[in-house]
N, C-alpha and C positions, 0 to 999 in steps of 0.2 A: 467735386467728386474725387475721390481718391484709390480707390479702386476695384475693377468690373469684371465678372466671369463670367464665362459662354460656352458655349457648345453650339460650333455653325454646324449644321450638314452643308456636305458639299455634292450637287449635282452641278453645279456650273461652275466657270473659273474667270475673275478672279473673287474670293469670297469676299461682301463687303460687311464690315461691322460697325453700326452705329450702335456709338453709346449714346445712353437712354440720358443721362445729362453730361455737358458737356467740361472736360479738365480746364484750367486754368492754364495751364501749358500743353505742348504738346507730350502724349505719357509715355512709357515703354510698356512694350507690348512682347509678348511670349507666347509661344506658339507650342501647338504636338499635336502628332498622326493618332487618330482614334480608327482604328480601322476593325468592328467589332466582329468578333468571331474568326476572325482570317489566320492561316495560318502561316501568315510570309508580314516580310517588312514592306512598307512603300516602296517607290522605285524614285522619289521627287523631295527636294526638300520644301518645308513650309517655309516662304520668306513671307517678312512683312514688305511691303512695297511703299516704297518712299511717295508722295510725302505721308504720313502720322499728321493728322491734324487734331484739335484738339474737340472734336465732334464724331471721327470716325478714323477709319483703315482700311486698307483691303490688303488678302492673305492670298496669295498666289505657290501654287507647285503642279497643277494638273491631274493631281489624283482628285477621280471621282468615283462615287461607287455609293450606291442606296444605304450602305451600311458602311458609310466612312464620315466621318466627323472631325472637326479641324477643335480642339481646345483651345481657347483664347483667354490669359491673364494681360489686363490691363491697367498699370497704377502708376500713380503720381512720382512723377521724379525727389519729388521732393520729400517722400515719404522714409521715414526711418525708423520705422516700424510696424511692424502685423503684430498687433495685440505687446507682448514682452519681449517676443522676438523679433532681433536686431534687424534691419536689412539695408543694404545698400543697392540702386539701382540706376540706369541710366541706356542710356542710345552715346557709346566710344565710338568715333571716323578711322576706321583703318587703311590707309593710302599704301603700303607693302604686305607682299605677301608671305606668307610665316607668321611668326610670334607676336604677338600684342600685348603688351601688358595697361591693366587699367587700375588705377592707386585710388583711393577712398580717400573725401574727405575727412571719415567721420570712421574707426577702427572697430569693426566688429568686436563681438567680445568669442567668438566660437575664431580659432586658428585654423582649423578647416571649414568655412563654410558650404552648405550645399548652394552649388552656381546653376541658375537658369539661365542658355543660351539662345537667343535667334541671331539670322543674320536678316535684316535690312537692305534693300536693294530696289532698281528700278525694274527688275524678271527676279524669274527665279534661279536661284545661284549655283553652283556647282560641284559645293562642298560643305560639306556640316561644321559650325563651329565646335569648338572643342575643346573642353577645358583643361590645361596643363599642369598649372599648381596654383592654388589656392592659402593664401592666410590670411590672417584680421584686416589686413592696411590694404590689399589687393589681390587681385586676380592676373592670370595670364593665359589669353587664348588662342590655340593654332590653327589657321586651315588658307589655303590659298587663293582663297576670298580675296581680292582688295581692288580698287578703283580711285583715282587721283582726285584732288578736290573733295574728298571727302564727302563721294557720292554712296561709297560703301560704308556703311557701319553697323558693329554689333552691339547690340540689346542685349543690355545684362541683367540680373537678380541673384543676389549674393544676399544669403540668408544665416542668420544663428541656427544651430538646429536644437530640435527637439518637436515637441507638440504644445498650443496652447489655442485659447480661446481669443475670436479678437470682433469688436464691435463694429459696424460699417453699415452706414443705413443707407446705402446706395447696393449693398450684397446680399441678397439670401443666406450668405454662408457666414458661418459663427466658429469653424474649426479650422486651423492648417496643424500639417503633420507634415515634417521633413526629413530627410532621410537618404544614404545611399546606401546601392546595391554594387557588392564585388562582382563583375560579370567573368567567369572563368568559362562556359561552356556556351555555347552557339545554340539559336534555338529560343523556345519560349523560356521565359523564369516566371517565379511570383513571390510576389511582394507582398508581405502582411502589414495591414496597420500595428500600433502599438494599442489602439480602441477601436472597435466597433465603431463605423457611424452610421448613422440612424437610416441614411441612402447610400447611391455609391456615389462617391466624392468624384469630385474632378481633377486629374491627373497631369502633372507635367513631369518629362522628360529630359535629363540632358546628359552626352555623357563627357564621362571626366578617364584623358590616358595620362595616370601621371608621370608626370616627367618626361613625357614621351611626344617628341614633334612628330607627327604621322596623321597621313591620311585615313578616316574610316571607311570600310568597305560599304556601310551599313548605316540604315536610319532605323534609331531605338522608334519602335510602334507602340502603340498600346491596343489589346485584343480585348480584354475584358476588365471590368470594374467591378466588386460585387462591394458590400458594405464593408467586409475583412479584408479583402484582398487587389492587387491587381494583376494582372498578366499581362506581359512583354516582350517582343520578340527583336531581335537583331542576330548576324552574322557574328558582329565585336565577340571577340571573347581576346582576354588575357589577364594573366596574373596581377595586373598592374591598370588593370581597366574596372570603371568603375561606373555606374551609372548612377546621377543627382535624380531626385523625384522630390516633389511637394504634393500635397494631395490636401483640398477645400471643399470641405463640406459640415454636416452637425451631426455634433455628439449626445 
């Protein structure tokens, strides 16, 4: 298997996900708040909870609610590509708090890629990762996450962008579209695709302050999905704030 999408509902904590066949290694796993129709952010961040085995996960932060749903992207570490776009990914151990930087074996060809973050942990953590700067050869991400031994690590996806078609007979899904949003104003936004898809795709989240070491007030949500669009709410807002999205589904 190479890689698996889901949609938990969450009335209990913590959410457990079994994939339907099992990875060859342990994968990396990505996470995001589906909170539909709401018009506020979560209060809790999704972590993945250590261990990732190569059969299942479980997704812990406390938010539950009839109409909240946890998104789950899960793929092969070893994987370097969806479809023609590029990607680099992995589970980095951060043992200090602040800056991390994580270098690619293998150089995207986008100098900006769109970065999907989680953090990994034994509970749920106390700060959102966050991505600082971005080019081909690596990433760098801030938040004051960290734990010794290399108990704490972040989950990454560093992707080419654009839109393409990609084959996977372990997934329903035949389309990714990638993409960021300038967040400048607090509040919901919306996000259009580049195409119509045929349902409403399944959405991830992450944001990116660039250049900028700081705490976020705010967990980017998602409120709604429709086939054209999505809506999204956080506090974040700045000039120099940015929010990464992927969105998998068919065209």
């Amino acid at each position: 298997m190479s890689i698996y999408i889901t949609q938990q509902q969450r009335t209990s904590d913590p959410i457990l996900v079994n994939f339907p066949t099992p990875f060859e290694q342990a994968p990396t796993v990505l996470v995001t708040p589906f909170w539909q129709g709401q018009g506020a952010a979560v209060g809790a961040i999704e972590t993945v909870l250590t261990p990732v085995t190569t059969n299942g996960c479980k997704i812990s932060s406390g938010n539950k609610a009839s109409n909240y749903w946890v998104n789950v992207l899960v793929i092969d570490p070893k994987e370097q590509s969806i479809g023609p776009l590029g990607i680099n990914n992995g589970v980095h151990a951060k043992t200090q708090a602040g800056l991390t930087t994580i270098n690619f074996a293998d150089p995207l060809e986008s100098n900006d890629p769109v970065v999907l973050l989680a953090p990994q942990w034994t509970s749920t953590v106390g700060y959102s990762e966050c991505l600082v700067t971005s080019a081909a050869s690596e990433i760098s991400t801030y938040s004051q996450n960290m734990a010794p031994g290399g108990a704490y690590s972040v989950e990454y996806l560093a992707a080419d962008r654009g839109a393409t078609s990609f084959q996977d007979p372990t997934t329903e899904f035949t389309q990714v579209e990638s993409g960021t949003y300038n967040k400048t104003g607090s509040g919901i936004y919306r996000v259009y695709f580049q195409s119509d898809f045929i349902k409403p795709p399944v959405v991830f989240l992450s944001p990116w302050w660039n250049e900028v070491q700081g705490g976020l007030g705010s967990i980017e949500t998602i409120v709604d999905v429709t086939n054209e669009y999505f809506d999204a709410i956080s506090s974040n807002a700045a000039a120099a704030y940015f929010v990464n999205w992927m969105a998998f589904g068919n065209i």
